[in-house]
C-alpha positions in Angstrom: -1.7 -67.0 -51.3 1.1 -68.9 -53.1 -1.1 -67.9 -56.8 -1.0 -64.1 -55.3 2.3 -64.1 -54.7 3.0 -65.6 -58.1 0.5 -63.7 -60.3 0.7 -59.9 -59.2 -2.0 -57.5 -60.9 -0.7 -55.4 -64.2 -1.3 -52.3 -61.7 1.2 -53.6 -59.3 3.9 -51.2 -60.5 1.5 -47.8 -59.8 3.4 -46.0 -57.1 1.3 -43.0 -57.3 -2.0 -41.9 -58.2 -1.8 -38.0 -58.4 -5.6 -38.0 -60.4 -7.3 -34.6 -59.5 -10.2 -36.5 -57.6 -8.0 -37.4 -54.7 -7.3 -33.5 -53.5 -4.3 -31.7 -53.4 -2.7 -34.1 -50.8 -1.0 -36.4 -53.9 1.7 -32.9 -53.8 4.2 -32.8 -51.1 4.2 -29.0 -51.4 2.3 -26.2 -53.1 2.2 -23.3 -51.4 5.0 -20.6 -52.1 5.5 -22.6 -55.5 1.8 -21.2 -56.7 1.4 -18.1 -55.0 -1.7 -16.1 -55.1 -3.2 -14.8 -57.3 -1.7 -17.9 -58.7 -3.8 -21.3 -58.2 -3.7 -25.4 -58.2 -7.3 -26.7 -58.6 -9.2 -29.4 -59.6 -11.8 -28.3 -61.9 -14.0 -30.8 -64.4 -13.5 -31.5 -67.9 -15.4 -32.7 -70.7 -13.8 -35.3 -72.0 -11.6 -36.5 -69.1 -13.8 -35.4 -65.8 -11.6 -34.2 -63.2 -8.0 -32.0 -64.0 -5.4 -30.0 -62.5 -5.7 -26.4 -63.6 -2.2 -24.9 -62.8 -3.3 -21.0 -63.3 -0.8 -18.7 -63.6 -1.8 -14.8 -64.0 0.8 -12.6 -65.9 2.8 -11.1 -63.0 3.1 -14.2 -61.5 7.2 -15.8 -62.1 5.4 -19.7 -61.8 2.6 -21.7 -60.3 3.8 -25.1 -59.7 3.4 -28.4 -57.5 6.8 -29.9 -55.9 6.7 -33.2 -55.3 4.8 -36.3 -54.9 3.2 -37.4 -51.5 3.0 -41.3 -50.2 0.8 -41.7 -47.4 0.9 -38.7 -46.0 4.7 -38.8 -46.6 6.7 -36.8 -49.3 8.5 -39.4 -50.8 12.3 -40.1 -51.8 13.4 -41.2 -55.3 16.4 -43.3 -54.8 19.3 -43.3 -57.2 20.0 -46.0 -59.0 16.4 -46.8 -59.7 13.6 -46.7 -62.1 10.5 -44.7 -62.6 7.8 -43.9 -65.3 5.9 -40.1 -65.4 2.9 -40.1 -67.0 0.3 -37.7 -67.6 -2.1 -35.2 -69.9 -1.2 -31.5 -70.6 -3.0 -29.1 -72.6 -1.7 -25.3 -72.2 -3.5 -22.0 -73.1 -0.7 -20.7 -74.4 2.4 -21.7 -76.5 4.4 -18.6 -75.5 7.8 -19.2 -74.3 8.2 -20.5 -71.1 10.9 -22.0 -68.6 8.7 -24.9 -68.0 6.1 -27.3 -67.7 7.4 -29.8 -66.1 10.9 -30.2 -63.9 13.2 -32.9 -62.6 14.1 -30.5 -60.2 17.4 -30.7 -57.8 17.5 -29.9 -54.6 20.2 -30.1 -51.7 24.0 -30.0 -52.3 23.4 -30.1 -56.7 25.3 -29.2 -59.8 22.8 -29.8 -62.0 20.0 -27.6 -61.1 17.3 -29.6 -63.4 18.8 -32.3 -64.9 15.4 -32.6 -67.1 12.8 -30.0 -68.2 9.8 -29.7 -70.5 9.1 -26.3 -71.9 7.8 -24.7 -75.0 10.0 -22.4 -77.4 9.1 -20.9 -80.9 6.0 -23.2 -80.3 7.9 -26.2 -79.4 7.2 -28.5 -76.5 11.2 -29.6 -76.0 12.7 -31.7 -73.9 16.3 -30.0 -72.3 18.8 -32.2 -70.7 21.2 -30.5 -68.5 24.2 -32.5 -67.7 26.8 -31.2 -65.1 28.7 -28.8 -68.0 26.4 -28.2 -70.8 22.5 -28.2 -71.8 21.4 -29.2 -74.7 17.9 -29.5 -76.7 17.0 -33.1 -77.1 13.8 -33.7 -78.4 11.1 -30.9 -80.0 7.7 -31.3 -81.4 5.1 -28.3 -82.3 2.0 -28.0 -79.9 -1.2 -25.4 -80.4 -2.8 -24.1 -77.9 -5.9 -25.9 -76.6 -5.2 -29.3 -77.7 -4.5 -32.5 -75.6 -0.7 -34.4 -75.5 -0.2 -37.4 -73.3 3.8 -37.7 -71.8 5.3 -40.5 -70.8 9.1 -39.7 -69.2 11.3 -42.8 -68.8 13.6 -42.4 -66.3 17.2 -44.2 -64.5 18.5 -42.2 -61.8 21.9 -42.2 -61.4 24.7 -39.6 -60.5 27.2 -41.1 -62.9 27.8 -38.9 -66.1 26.0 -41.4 -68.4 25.1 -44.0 -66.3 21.5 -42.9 -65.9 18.9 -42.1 -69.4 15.4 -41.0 -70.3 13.4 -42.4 -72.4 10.2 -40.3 -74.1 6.5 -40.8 -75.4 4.6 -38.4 -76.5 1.2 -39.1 -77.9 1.5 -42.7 -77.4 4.9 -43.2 -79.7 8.1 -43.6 -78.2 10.3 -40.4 -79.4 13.5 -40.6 -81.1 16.2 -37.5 -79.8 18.4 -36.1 -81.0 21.3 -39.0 -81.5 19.1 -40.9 -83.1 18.8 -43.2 -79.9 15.5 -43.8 -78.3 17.2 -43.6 -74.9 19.8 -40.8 -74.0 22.0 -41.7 -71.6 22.6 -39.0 -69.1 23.5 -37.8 -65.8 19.8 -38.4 -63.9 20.5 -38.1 -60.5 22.4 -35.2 -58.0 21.6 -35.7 -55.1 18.0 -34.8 -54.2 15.5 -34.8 -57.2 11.7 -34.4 -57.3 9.1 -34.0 -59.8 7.5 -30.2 -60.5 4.5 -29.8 -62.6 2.7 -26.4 -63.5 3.8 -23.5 -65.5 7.1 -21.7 -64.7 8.6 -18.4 -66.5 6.4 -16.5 -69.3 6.3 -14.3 -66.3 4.3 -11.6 -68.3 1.7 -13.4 -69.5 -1.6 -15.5 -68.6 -1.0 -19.3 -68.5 -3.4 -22.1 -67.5 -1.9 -25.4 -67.9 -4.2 -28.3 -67.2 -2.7 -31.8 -66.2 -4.5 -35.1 -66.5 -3.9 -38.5 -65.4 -0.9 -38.3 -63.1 1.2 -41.4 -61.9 4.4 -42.5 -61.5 4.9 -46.4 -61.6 7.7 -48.4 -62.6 6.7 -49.8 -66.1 5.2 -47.7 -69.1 2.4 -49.7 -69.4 1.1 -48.4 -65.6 1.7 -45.4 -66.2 0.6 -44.6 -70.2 -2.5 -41.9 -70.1 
């Protein structure tokens, strides 16, 4: 016990598994956030065996998942605290869109999303909204079809810049806009959680297909 105790695994910081092959019970909600003829399913692919495929038929505002589920229980971030995103995206489409991914608020909130992913001019870019002012922090072109692996670094915190976010895309830690490899930021207002899909582009077909979902405490558990 006492070389347990003193020895955890390198996976001990994995908090959540959201890989395809475990069913759409890793979501805490999907539902009215992918309505039909909208869909969340796990289909198989090539290369990495079993995906999300967020489909989103033009029409459709957004087809998204809200939330991450922990034994049956949709679970809390906590400000103050540390977490790692990883995954795998590859969209059919590089039109404009609202999002990919959200840091979504919810409850009593000023800041609405303090974090987005979303593609303009052909751009995947990184937004960060603080309480009076959004601003693009990060860009880099995508193509339709291909592969990216995302790591987002987060500290939550409702301070103005006592939280930050930290970025890798492709397996190389990003530079933003300051020239800082961490932007400190305004993380936290009150109730935040995780959305993944396709959001906006309302009249066109998207598909974007996610890969390799967890959220863990360290990069290294979390990179895809």
């Amino acid at each position: 016990m006492l070389l347990v105790a003193s020895a955890p695994s390198a996976s001990a910081a994995v908090m959540w598994d959201g890989d395809a092959s475990h069913g759409t019970g890793v979501f805490a909600h999907i539902g009215s956030e992918c309505a039909d003829p909208g869909s969340v399913t796990a289909v198989d692919d090539p290369e990495h065996g079993a995906v999300w495929r967020y489909d989103k038929p033009a029409g459709l505002r957004r087809c998204e998942s809200r939330g991450i589920s922990i034994d049956g229980q949709e679970y809390d971030f906590q400000n103050g605290s540390t977490y790692y995103l990883g995954w795998r995206s590859k969209l059919s489409s590089t039109v404009d869109n609202n999002a990919t991914f959200q840091w979504k608020s919810y409850g009593s909130h000023v800041q609405n999303y303090p974090v987005v992913l979303k593609v303009i001019d052909g751009k995947l870019s990184l937004l960060q909204r603080q309480p009076d002012e959004t601003r693009i922090i990060w860009e880099s072109p995508i193509r339709a079809g291909e592969w990216h692996s995302i790591v987002l670094g987060l500290h939550l915190s409702d301070e103005i810049t006592g939280g930050w976010v930290e970025l890798w895309f492709n397996g190389e830690q990003q530079t933003f806009s300051d020239g800082s490899q961490r932007w400190a930021c305004r993380t936290f207002d009150s109730e935040n959680h995780p959305k993944w899909g396709v959001y906006g582009a309302e009249g066109d077909d998207v598909v974007n297909e996610i890969d390799a979902l967890k959220i863990g405490t360290e990069y290294a558990d979390v990179a895809p």
